[in-house]
PyMOL CGO cylinders between C-alpha atoms (Angstrom):
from pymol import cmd
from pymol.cgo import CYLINDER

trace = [
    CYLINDER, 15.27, -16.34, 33.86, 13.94, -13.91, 31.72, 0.3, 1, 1, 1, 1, 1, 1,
    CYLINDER, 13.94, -13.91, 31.72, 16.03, -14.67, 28.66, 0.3, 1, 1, 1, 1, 1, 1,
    CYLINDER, 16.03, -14.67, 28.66, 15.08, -18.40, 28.72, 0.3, 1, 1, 1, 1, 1, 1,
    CYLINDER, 15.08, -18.40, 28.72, 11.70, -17.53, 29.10, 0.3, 1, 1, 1, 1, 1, 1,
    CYLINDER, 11.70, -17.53, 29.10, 10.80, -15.01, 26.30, 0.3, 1, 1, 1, 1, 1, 1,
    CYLINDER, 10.80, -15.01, 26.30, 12.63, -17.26, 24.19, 0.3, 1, 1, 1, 1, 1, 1,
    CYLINDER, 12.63, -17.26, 24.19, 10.29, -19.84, 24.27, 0.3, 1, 1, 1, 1, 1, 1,
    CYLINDER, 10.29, -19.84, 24.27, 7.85, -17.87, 22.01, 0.3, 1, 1, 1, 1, 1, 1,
    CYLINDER, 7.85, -17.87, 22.01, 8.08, -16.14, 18.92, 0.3, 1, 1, 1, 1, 1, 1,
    CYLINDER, 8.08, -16.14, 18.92, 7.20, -12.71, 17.95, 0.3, 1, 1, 1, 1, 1, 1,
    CYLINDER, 7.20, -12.71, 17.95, 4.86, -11.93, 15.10, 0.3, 1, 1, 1, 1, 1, 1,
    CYLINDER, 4.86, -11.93, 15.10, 4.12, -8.97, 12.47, 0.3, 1, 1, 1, 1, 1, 1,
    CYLINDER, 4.12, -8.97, 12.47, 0.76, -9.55, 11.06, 0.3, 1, 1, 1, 1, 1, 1,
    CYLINDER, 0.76, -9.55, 11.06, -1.90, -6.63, 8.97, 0.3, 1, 1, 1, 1, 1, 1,
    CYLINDER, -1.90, -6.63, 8.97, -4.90, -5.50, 10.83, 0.3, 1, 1, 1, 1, 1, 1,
    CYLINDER, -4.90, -5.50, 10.83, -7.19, -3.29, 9.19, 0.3, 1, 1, 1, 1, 1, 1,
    CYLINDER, -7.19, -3.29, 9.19, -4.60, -2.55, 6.93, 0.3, 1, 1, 1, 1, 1, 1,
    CYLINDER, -4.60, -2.55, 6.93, -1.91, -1.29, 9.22, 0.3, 1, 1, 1, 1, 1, 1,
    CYLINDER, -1.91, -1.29, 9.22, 1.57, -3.31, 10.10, 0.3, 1, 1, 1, 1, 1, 1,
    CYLINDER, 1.57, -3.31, 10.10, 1.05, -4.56, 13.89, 0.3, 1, 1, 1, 1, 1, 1,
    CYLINDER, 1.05, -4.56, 13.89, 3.35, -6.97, 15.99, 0.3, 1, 1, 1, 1, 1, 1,
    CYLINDER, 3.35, -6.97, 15.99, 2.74, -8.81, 18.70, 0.3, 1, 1, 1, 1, 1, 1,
    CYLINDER, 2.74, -8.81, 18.70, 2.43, -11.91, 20.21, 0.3, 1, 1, 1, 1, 1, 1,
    CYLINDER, 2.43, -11.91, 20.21, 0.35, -15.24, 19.80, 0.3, 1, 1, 1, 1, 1, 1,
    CYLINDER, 0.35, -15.24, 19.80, -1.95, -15.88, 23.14, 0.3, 1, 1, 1, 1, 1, 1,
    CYLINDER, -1.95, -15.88, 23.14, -1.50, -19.40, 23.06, 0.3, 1, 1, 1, 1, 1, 1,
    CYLINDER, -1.50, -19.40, 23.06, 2.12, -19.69, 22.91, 0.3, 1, 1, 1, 1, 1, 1,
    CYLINDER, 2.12, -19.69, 22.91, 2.62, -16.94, 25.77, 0.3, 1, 1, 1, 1, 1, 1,
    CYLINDER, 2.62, -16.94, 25.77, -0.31, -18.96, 27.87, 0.3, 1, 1, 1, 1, 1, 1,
    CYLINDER, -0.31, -18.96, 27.87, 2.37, -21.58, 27.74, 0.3, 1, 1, 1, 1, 1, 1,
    CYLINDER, 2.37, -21.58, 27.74, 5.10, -19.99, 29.38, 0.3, 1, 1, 1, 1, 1, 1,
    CYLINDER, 5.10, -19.99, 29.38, 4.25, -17.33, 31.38, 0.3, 1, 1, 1, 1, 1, 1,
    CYLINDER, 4.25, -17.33, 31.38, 0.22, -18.49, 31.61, 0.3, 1, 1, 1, 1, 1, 1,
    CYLINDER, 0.22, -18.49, 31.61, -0.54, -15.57, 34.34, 0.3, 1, 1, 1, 1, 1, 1,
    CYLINDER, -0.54, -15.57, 34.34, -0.18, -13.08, 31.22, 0.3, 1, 1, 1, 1, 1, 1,
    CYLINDER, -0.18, -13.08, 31.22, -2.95, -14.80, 29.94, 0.3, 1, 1, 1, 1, 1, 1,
    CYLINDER, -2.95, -14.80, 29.94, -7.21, -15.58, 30.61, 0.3, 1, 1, 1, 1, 1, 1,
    CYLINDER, -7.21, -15.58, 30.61, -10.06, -15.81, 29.16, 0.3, 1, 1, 1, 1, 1, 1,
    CYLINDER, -10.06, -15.81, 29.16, -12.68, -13.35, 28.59, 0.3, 1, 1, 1, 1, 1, 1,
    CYLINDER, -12.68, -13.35, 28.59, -16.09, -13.86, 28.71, 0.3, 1, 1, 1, 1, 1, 1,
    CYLINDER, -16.09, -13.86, 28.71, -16.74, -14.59, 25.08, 0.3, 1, 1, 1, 1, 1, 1,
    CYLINDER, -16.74, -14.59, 25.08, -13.88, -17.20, 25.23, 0.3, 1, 1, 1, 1, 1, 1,
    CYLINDER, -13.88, -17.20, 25.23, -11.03, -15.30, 23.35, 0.3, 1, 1, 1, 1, 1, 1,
    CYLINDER, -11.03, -15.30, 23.35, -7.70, -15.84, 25.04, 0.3, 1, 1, 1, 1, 1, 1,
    CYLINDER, -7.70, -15.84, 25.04, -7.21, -12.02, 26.02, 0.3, 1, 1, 1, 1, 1, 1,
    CYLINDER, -7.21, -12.02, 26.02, -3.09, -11.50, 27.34, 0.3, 1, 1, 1, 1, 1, 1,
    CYLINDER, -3.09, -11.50, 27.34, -2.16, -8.92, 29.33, 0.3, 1, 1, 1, 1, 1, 1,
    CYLINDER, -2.16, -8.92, 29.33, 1.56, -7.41, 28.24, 0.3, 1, 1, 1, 1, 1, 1,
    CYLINDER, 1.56, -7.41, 28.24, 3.43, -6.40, 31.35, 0.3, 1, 1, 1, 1, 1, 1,
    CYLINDER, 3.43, -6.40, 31.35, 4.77, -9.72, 32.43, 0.3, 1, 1, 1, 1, 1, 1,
    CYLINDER, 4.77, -9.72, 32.43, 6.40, -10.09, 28.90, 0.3, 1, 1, 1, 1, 1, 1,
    CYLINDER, 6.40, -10.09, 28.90, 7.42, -6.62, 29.41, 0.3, 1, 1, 1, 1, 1, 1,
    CYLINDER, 7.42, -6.62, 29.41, 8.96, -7.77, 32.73, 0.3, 1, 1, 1, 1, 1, 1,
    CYLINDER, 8.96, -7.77, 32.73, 10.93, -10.91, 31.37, 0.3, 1, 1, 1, 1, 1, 1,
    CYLINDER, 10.93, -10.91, 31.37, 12.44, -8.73, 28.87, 0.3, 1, 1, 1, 1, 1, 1,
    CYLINDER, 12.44, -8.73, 28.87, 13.49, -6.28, 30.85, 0.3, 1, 1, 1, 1, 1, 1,
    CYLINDER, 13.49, -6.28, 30.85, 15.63, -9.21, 33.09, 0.3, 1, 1, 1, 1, 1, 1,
    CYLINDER, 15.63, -9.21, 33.09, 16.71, -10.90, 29.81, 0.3, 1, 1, 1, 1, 1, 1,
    CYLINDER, 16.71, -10.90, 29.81, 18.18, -7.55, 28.98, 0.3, 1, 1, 1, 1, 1, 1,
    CYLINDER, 18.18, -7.55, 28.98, 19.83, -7.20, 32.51, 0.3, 1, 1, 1, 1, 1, 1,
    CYLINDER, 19.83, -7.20, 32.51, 20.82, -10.77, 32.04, 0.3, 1, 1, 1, 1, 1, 1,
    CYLINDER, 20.82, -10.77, 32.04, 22.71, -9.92, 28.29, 0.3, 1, 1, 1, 1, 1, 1,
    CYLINDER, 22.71, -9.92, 28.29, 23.91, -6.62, 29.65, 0.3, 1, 1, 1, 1, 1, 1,
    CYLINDER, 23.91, -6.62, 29.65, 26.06, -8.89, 32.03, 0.3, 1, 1, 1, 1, 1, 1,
    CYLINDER, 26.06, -8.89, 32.03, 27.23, -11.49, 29.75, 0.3, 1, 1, 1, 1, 1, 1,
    CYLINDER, 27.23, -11.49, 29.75, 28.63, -8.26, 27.31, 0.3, 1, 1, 1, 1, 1, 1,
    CYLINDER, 28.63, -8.26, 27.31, 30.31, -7.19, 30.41, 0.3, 1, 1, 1, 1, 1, 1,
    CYLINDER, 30.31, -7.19, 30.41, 32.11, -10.75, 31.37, 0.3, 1, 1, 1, 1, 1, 1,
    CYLINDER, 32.11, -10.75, 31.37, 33.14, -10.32, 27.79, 0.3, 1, 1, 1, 1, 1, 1,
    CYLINDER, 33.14, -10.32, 27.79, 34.49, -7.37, 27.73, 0.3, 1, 1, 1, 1, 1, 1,
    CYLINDER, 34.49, -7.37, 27.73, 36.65, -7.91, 30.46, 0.3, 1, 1, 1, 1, 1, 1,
    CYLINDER, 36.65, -7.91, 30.46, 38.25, -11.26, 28.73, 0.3, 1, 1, 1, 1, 1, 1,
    CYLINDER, 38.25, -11.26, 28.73, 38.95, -9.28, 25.42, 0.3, 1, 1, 1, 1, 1, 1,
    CYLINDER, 38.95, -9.28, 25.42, 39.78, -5.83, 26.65, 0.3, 1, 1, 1, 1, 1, 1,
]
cmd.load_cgo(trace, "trace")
């Protein structure tokens, strides 16, 4: 469910070196997809983007269908 899934963490906007940036907190992702997520050697959670990339891609699928069911009721 990709939907349920990237709704179980938040997105963030946050300065770095001065410049707008968004993104994502490790931690919270570890918990819910934790394959998007390991440790590097000097112990910083380090989170690889594609499987988030890949839930939201099915949540979109998934709310591109519930628009459709929609549609047909009202139109």
């Amino acid at each position: 469910e990709g939907l349920e899934t990237i709704k179980q963490f938040v997105s963030y906007e946050y300065l770095k070196n001065d410049k707008k940036e968004a993104g994502f907190i490790a931690q919270e992702v570890q918990q819910v997809i934790p394959y998007a997520v390991a440790e590097g050697d000097d112990g910083f959670l380090t989170m690889n983007d594609r499987p988030v990339l890949a839930h939201l891609h099915k949540a979109i699928l998934e709310l591109e269908e519930r628009l459709s069911v929609l549609e047909k009721k009202i139109g």
